[in-house]
C-alpha positions as a Markdown table, in Angstrom:
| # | Residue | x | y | z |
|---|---|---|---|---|
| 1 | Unk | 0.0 | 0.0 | 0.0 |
| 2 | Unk | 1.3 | 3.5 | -0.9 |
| 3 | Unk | 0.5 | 6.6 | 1.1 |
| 4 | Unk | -2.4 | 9.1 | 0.5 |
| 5 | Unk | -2.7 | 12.4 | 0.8 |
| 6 | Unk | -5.6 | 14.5 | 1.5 |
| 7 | Unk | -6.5 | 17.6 | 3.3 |
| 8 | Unk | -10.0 | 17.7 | 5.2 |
| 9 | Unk | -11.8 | 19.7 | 7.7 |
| 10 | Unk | -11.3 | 20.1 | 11.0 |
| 11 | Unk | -14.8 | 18.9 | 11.5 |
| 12 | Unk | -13.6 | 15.4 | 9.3 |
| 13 | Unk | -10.9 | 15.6 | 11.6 |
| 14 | Unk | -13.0 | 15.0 | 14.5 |
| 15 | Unk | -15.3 | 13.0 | 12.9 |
| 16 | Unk | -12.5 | 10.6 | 12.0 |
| 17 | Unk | -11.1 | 10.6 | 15.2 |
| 18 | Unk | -14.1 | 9.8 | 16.9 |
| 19 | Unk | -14.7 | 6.4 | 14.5 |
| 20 | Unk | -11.0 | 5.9 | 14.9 |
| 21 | Unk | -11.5 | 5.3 | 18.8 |
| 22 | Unk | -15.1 | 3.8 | 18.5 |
| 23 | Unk | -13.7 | 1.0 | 16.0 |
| 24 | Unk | -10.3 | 0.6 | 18.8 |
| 25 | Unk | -13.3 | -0.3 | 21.2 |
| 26 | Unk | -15.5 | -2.3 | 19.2 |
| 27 | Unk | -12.4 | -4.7 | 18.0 |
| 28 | Unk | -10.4 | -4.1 | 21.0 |
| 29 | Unk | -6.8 | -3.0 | 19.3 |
| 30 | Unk | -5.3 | -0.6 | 17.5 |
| 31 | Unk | -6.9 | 1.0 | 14.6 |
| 32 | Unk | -5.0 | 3.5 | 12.5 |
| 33 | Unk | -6.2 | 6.8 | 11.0 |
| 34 | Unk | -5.8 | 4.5 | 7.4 |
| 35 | Unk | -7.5 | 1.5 | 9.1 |
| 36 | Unk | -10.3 | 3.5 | 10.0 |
| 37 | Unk | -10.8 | 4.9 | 6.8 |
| 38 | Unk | -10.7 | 1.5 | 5.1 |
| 39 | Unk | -13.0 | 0.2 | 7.8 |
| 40 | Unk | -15.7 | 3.2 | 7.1 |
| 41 | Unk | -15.4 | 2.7 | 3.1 |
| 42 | Unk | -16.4 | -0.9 | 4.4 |
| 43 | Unk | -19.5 | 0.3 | 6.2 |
| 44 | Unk | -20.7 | 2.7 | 3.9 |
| 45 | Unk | -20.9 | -0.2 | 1.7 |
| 46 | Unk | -24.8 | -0.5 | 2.9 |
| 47 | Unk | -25.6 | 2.5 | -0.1 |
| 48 | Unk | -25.1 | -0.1 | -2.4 |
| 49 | Unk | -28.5 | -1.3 | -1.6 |
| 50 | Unk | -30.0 | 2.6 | -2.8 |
| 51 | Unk | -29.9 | 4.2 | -6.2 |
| 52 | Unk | -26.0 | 5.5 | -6.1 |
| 53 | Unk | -27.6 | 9.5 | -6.8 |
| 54 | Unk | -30.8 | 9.8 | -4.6 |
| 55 | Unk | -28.1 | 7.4 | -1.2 |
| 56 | Unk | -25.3 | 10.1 | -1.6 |
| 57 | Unk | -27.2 | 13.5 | -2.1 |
| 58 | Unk | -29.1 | 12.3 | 1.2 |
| 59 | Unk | -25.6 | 11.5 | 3.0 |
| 60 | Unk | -24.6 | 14.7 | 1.5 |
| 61 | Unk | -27.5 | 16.7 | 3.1 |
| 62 | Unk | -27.1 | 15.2 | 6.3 |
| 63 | Unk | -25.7 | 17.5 | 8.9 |
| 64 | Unk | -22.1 | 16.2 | 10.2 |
| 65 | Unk | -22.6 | 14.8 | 13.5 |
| 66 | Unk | -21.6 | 17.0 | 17.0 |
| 67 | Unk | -18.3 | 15.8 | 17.5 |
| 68 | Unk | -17.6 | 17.2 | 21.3 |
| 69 | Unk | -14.2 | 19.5 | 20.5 |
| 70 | Unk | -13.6 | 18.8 | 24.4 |
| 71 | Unk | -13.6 | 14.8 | 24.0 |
| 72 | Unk | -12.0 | 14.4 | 20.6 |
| 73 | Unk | -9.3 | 17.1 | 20.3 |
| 74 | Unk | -7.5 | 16.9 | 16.9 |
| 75 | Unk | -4.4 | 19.3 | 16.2 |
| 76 | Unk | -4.6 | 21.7 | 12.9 |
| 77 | Unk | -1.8 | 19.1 | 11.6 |
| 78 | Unk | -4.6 | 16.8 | 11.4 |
| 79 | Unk | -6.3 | 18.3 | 8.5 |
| 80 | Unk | -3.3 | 16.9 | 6.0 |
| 81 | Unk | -4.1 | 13.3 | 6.1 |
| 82 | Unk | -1.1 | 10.9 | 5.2 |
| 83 | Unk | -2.3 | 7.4 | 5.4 |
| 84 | Unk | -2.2 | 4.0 | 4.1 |
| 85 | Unk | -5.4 | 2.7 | 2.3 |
| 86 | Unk | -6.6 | -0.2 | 0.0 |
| 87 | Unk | -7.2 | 0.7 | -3.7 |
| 88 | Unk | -10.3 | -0.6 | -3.3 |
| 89 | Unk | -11.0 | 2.4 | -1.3 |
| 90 | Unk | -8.8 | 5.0 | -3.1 |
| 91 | Unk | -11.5 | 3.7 | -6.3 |
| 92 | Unk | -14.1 | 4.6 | -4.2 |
| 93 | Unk | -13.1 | 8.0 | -3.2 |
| 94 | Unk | -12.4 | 8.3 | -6.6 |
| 95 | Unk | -15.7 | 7.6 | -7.8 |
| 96 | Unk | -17.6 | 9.5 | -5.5 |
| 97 | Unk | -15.5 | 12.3 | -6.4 |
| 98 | Unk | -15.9 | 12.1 | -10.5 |
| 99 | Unk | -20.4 | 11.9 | -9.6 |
| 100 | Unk | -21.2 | 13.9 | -6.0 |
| 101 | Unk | -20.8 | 17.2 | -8.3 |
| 102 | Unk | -23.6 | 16.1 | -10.3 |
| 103 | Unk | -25.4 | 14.5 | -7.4 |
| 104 | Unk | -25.2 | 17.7 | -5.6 |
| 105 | Unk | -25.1 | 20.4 | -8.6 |
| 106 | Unk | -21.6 | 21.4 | -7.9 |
| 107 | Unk | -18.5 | 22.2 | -10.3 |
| 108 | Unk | -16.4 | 19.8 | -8.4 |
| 109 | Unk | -15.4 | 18.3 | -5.1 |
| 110 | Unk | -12.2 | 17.8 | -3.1 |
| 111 | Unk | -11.1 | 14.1 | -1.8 |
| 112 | Unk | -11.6 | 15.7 | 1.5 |
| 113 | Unk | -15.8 | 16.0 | 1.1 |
| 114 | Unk | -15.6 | 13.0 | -0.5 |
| 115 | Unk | -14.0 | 11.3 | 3.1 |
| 116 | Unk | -16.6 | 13.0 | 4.9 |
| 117 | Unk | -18.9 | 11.3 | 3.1 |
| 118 | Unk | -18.1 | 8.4 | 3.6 |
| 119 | Unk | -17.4 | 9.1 | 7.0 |
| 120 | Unk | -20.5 | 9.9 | 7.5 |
| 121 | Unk | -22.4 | 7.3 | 5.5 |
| 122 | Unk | -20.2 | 5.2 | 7.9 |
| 123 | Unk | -21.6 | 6.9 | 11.1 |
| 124 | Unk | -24.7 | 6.3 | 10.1 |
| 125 | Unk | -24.5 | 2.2 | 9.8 |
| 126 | Unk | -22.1 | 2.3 | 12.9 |
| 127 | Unk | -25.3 | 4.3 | 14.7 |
| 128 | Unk | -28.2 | 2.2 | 13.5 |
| 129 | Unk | -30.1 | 5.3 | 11.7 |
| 130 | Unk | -33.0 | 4.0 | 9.8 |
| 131 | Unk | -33.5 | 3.9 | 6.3 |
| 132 | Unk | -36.8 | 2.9 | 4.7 |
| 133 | Unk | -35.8 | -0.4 | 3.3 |
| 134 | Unk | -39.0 | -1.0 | 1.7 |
| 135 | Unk | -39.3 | 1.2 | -0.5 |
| 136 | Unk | -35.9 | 2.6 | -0.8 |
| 137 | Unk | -37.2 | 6.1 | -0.6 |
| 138 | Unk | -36.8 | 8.2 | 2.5 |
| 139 | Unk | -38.2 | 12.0 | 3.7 |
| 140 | Unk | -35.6 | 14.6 | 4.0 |
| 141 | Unk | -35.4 | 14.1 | 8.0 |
| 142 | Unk | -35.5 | 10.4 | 8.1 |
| 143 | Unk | -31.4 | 10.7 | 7.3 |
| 144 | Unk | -30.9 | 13.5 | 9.1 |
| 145 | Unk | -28.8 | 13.0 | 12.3 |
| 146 | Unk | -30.5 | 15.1 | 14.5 |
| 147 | Unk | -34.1 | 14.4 | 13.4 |
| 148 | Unk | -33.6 | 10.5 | 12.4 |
| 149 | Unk | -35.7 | 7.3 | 13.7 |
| 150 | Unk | -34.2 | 4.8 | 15.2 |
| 151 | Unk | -35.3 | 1.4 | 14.4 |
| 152 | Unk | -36.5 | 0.1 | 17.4 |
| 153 | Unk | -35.2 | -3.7 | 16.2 |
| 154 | Unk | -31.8 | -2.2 | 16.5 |
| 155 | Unk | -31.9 | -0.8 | 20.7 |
| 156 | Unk | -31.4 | -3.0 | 23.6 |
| 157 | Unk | -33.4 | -2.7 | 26.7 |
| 158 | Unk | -31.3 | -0.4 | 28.5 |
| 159 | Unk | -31.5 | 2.2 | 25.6 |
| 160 | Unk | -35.5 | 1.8 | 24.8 |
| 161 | Unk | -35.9 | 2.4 | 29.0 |
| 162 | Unk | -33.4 | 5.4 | 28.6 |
| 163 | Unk | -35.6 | 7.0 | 25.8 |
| 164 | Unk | -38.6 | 5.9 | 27.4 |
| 165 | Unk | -37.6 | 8.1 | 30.4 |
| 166 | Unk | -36.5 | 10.5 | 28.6 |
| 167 | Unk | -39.4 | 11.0 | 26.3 |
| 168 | Unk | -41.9 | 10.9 | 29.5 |
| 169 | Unk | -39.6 | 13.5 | 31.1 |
| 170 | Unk | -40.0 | 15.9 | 28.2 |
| 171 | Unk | -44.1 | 15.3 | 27.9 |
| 172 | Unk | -44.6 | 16.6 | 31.6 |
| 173 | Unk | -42.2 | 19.5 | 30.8 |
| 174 | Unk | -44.5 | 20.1 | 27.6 |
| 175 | Unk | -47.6 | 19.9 | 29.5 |
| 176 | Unk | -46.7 | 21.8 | 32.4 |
| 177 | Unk | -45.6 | 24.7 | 29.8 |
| 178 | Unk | -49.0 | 24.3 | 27.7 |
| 179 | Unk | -50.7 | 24.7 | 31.4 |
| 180 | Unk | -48.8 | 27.0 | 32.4 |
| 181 | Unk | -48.8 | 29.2 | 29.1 |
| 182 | Unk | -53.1 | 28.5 | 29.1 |
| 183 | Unk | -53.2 | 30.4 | 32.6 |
| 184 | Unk | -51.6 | 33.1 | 31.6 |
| 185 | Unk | -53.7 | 33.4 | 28.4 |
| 186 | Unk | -56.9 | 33.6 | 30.7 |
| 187 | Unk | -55.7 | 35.9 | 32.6 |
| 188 | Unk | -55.6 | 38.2 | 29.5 |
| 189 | Unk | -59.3 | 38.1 | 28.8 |
């Protein structure tokens, strides 16, 4: 394997970082900036099952996910990536760089949005975000990080009780602003 070069984001940065120490957990060694990368173009693989166009220019909408700046602290010297990768995946980066523009009605992208794609698309596996396998379509939030469903299949018991909680927590808050927002409302009349 040769080395490749790429500058991203500091964002990317982060992001990559993050995944870097999630996959160290999850296979209990080390995992290196390249081996993360290779690992990600892995599990981004699951776009194959969605027309390539309408998969990518939903990954591409999708907001990057809040990488805490506290927990994953990346230097500026991060941003030049130097790393060792299959070229399996430097094809793929490849490709996604020759179609995103169209995908996304740009001129032309760097390698760098095309990692964060993948990154992302990556993130998104990694975090069980539903995807409307039966028809293969999906609304503009349903991929969206911050607004996405999670399929309940996919949650263990600790989690569901956790939302569950949560979710209860926020409908008294709501109710006990609606009640308190209707007695201020009669008292206008």
């Amino acid at each position: 394997m040769n080395y490749y070069q790429a500058r991203i984001s500091i964002e990317t940065a982060r992001l990559l970082e993050k995944m870097r120490i999630d996959y160290e957990k999850k296979i209990g060694g080390n995992v290196t900036k390249g081996d993360c990368l290779i690992r990600a173009f892995e599990d981004a693989r699951w776009t194959d099952n969605y027309d390539y166009d309408f998969i990518w220019k939903k990954i591409h909408s999708t907001q990057m996910p809040v990488i805490p700046k506290a927990e994953y602290e990346v230097s500026p010297s991060a941003q030049m990536l130097k790393i060792q990768i299959t070229d399996d995946v430097k094809d793929g980066i490849q490709k996604l760089k020759e179609h995103l523009p169209s995908i996304i009605g740009t001129r032309s992208v760097t390698v760098g949005v095309c990692i964060r794609e993948i990154l992302k698309a990556a993130y998104i596996k990694e975090n069980n975000f539903y995807i409307d396998d039966e028809n293969k379509t999906a609304q503009a939030s349903t991929i969206n990080l911050p607004d996405t469903i999670l399929s309940s299949s996919n949650l263990n018991t600790d989690t569901k009780d956790t939302m569950i909680a949560l979710l209860e927590d926020s409908q008294k808050q709501m109710n006990a602003l609606f009640d308190n927002l209707k007695n201020e409302l009669s008292k206008l009349q």
